[in-house]
Each structure stands twice: as C-alpha cells, then as structure tokens.
C-alpha positions in Angstrom: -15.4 15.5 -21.7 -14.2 18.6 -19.7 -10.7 18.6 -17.8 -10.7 19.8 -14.0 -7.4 20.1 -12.4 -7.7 18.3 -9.0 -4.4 17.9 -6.3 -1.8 16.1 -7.3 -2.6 12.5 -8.1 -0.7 8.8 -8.6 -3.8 7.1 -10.0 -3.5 7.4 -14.2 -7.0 8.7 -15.6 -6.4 8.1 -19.7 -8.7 6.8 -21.7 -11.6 6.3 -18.6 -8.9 4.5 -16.6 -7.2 4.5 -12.9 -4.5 3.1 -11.9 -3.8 2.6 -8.4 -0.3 1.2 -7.1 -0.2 -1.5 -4.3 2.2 -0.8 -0.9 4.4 -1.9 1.5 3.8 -1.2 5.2 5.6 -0.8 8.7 9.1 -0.6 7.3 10.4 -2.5 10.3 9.0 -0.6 13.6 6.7 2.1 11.9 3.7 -0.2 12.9 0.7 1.8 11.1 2.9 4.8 10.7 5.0 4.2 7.5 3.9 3.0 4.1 5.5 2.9 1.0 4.1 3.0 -3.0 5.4 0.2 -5.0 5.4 -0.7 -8.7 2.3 -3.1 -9.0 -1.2 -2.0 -9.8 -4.7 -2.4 -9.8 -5.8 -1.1 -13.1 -10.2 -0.3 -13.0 -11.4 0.8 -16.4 -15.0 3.0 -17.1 -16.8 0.8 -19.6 -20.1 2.7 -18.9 -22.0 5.8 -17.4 -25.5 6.7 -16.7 -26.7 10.0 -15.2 -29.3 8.8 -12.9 -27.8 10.3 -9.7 -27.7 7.0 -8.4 -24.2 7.2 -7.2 -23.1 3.7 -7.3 -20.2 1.8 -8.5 -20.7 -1.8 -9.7 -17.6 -3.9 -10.8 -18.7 -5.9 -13.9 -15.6 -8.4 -13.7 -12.6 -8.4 -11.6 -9.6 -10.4 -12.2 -8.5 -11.8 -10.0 -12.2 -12.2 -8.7 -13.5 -11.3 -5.3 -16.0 -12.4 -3.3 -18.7 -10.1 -1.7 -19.0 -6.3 -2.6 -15.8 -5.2 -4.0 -14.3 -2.4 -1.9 -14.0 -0.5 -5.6 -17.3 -0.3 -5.1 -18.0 -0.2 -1.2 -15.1 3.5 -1.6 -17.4 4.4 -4.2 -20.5 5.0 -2.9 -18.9 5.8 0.9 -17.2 9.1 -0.8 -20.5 9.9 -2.4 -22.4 9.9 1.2 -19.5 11.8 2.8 -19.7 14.9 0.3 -23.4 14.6 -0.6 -21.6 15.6 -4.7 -24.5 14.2 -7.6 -22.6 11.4 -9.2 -23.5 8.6 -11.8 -23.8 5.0 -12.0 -20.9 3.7 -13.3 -19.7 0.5 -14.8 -16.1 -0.9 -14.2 -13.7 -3.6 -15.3 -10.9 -4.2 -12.5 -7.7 -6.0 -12.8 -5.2 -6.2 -10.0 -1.6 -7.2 -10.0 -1.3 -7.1 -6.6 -1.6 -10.4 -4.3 -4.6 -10.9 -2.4 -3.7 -11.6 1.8 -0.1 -11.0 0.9 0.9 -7.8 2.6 1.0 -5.7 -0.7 -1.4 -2.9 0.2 -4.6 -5.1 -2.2 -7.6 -3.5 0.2 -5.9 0.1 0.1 -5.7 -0.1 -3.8 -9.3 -1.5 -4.3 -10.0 1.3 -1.7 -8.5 4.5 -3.4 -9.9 3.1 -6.6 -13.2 3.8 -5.5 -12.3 7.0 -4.5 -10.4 8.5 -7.7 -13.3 6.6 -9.6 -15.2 8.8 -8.0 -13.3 11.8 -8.7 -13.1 10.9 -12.5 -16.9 11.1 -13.1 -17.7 14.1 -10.6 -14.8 16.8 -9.6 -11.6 16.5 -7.2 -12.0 16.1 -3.6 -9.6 17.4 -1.3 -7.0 15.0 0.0 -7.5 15.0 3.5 -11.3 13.7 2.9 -9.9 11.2 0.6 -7.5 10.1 3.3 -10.5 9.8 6.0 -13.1 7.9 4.0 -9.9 5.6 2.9 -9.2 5.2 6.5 -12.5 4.9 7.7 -12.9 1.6 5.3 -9.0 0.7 6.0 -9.0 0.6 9.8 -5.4 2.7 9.3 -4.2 4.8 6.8 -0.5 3.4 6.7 -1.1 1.6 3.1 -3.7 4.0 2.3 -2.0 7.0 2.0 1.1 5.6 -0.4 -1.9 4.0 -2.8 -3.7 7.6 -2.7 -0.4 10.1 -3.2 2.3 7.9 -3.8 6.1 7.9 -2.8 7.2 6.8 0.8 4.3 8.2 3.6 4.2 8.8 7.5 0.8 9.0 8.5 -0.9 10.4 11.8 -4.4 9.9 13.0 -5.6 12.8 15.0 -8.1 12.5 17.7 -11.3 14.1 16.6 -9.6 14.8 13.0 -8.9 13.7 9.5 -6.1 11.5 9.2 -2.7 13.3 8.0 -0.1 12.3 5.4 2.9 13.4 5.2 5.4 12.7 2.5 9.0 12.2 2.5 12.1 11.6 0.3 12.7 8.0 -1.2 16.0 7.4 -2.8 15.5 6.7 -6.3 18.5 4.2 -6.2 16.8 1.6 -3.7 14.7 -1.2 -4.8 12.4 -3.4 -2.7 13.0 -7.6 -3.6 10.2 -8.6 -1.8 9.2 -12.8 -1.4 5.2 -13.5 -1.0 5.1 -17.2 0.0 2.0 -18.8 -1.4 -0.2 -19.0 1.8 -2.5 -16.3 2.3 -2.5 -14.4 5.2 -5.8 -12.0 6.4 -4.6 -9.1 8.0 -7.4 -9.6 10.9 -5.8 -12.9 11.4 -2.2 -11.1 11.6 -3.4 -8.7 14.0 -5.1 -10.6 16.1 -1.3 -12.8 16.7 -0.2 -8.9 18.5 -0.3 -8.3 22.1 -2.7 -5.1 23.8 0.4 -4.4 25.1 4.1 -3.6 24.7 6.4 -3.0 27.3 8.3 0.8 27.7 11.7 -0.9 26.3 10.1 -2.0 23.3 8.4 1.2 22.4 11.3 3.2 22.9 13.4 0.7 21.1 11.1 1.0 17.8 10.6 4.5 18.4 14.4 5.1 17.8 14.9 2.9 14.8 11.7 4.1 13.1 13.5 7.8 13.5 16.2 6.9 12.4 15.2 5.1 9.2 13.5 8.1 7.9 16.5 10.6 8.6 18.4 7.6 6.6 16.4 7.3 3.7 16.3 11.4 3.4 20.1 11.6 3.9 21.6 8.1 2.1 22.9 7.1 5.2 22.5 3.7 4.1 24.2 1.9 6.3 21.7 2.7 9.6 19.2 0.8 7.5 19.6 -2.2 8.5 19.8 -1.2 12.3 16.9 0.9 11.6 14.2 -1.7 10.3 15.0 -3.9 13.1 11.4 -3.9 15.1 10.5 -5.6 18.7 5.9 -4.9 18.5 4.7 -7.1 15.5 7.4 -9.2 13.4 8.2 -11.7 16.4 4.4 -12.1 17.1 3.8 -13.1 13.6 6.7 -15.2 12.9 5.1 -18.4 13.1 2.5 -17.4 10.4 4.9 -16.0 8.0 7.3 -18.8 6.6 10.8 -18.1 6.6 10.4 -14.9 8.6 13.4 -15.5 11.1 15.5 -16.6 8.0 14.9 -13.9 6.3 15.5 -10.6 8.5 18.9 -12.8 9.5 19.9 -12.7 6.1 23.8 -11.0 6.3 24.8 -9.8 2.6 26.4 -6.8 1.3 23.9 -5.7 -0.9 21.1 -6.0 1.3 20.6 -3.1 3.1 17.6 -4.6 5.1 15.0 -6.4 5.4 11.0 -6.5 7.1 7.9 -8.2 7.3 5.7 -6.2 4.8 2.3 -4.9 6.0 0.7 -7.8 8.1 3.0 -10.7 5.7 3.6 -13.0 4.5 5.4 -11.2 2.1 8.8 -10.2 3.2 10.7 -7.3 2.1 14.4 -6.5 1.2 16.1 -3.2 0.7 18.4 -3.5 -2.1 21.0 -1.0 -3.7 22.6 -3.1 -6.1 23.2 -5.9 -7.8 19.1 -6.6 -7.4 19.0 -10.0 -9.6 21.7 -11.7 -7.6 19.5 -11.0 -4.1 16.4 -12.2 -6.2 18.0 -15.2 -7.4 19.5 -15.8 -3.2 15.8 -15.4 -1.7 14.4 -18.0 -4.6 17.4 -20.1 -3.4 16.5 -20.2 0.1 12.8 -20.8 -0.5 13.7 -23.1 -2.4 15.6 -25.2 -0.4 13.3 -24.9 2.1 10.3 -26.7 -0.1 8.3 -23.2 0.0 6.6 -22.1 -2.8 7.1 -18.1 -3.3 7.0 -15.3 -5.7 9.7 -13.3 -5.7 9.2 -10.1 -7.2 12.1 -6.6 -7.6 10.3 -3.0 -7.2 10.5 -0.4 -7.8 9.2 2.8 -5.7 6.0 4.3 -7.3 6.7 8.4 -7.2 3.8 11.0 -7.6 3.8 12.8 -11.0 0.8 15.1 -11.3 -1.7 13.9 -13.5 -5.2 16.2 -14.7 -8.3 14.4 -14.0 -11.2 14.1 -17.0 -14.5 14.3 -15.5 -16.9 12.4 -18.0 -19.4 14.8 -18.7 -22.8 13.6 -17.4 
C-alpha cells in the first residue's frame, strides 16, 4: 500500500474502510441550502481488488439491504466516467446506521461512499468534482456536501458550474434529539407535496431567518434559534405526511432551542443545549401518547478531522 495525501476528508479509510456520516437538511428555511453532518454512519468495507481496469463497484451484502443497484455502486462507477482515472474492480461489504426514507441524509451517504471508495483504490479527486458527481446523482447537494466534508454546510449551485460548499462554525455544545416515526417517507413523494410557487412574503420571510440562523450558530446567539428555524416553503406542505409535525415545532421548553422537519421527514429535529436526556425522554413521551411508534435518537455534530487516504496498490 502507498499513502497519498488527498483534501481534507470525514470518511475514515483504516484497515480498507470508509466511513461516511448521515445528515440533517433545511435547518428550518434553508430549503436545499443548509445541511448538517451528524453522528450515524454508513460504514463500506474493501474485502477484495482486481486490477482489470474494469472500474466497477459491486456491493457483496448490505445491511440493511437495498433493492436495485446500490448508489455505493451507481457513485462508483459515475466518478470513474467523469475523470476517465484507471481504477479496479472492487468488492464491498456495506452497513448503514442511518434510516432508510427517514430524512437522515441515507442516499448522500451511499452516494459519497462511492466516491471516497473510489478515491481509496485510485488517488484524491478534488472536492468540487466530488461535490458535482454527488449532486449530479443527489438532485441537490444540501445533504451531500455535510456527508462529503463534514460539519454544518451552505451549498450553492452555480449556473453552468460545479456546485459550491461552503463551511461554517457549529457550536460544539449543541446536540440534535431528532424523532424518525416508523413510516417511511421517499423524498420524491415529499417534494412532490411543495408548490412551483411561493409567494414574495414567504421568500423574504425564510430568507431572513435562514440569515439569521447562521450568524446565530457562528456567534451563540442562542436565543434567535428558535425564531430562526421557523420556515413558511416546505414544513406546512408536508405536515400531513409527517406525524406529529405541528406538535412538534410547537413544542415550548427551555432547553429546546428549536426544532425542524429534517431533510424531506419524517424525522423531526430538535436543537438542544442541555439537559439532552430529559428532551429525549419528552419527545418519547409525546409519541407515545399519541400511539406512534418512533426512534428517538441524541447527536451529535460530525466535525471534519483530516484523515490520509491509502490507495491499495493495484
């Protein structure tokens, strides 16, 4: 094995693995603008190579399993025909901890998979072609970007352009409690409840508050966050496919500092400071009590630490 230094990277590559961590999306009003790494991950581990120039990816067994060509694999071989680099067959074993149709960033993880897979038995690419394949596949690069470079992300899509990511400060003492009601939820389905349209006062409502969320979580203004998540383009269109939505983003406690749908749902999100269990323990409560079965999980923010890539030598 020979070790290349590529840009920084979240996924892990030890022992002919990477490790990709799921995401939360929108934050509120940044519809397909904000997206944010969280601590669950889709682990895909190199069981074999063969240099036959082949340059395709085939998952051997995925947990939990998925029907169709895996994107691992569909990333894989995309990368390869945008930079033309000779690459291997490869072999993979993926688990994932993050929920299928729940909102958690699943695709973008299986997605970026591909793509650092890629990197691990060839050489780095650079991260604004990583970002455009990812998007390409994606359809936005709001859940992409946090799997690819981790931390919290505002992404832009230039006409005629790569997609751009740009990274800002997340405040290393706020969790994310987030509830993911056991009823699937496709994304296409989500965005097909959204209107073509939305009218001036809307746009400039969740232009301010999606401002002013990001100048909150850079400054620890916390107490503009719940003002600032507040969103008037997608969370009302989807309410009656997310259960418990409304209840929820009305919940008024002192150690929630807000709450949102997360990505497309159902899983709903709540900013938390302190006192984490107790508001894990109050969303159980109340989807409970409402005879709805849920997972309720804390998170952590996954950061970017720089991590060398081994290429397997082929």
């Amino acid at each position: 094995m020979s070790l290349k230094t590529p840009s920084e990277v979240t996924s892990s590559t030890i022992r002919g693995e990477v490790v990709v961590p799921g995401s939360v999306a929108n934050l509120g009003g940044g519809f397909d603008t904000l997206g944010v790494a969280v601590q669950l991950y889709l682990r895909a581990r190199i069981v074999s190579v063969r240099d036959d120039g082949a340059a395709r990816l085939t998952v051997t067994t995925s947990t939990p399993q998925v029907r169709g060509q895996n994107a691992v694999e569909r990333a894989f071989e995309a990368i390869a025909r945008r930079t033309g680099v000779r690459a291997p067959s490869v072999e993979v074993e993926v688990k994932s901890d993050i929920p299928m149709a729940a909102g958690l960033g699943s695709s973008a993880a299986a997605t970026v998979a591909g793509l650092r897979l890629f990197e691990r038995v060839t050489e780095p690419v650079d991260d604004h072609v990583l970002l455009g394949v990812a998007t390409m596949l994606e359809g936005h690069a709001d859940n992409a970007a946090p799997a690819l470079f981790g931390g919290l992300n505002s992404v832009l899509q230039v006409e005629q352009g790569e997609p751009v990511a740009m990274r800002w400060m997340w405040p290393e003492d706020v969790q994310l409690v987030v509830a993911t009601p056991a009823v699937g939820l496709a994304t296409a389905k989500a965005r097909a409840a959204l209107a073509d349209h939305v009218s001036r006062a809307d746009a400039i409502f969740n232009l301010q508050r999606v401002l002013s969320l990001v100048h909150a979580l850079q400054h620890g203004e916390y107490d503009r966050i719940r003002e600032a998540v507040r969103d008037r383009w997608h969370q009302p269109a989807r309410a009656s496919l997310v259960p418990l939505l409304g209840e929820v983003l009305a919940i008024d406690d002192p150690d929630v500092l807000g709450a949102f749908l997360s990505g497309a749902g159902p899983s709903v999100a709540l900013l938390v400071r302190r006192d984490a269990g107790r508001v894990e323990q109050l969303l159980t409560s109340l989807y409970a009590r409402a005879g709805v079965d849920a997972t309720i999980r804390r998170l952590n923010v996954h950061q970017t630490t720089p991590t060398p890539a081994l290429s397997i030598g082929h």
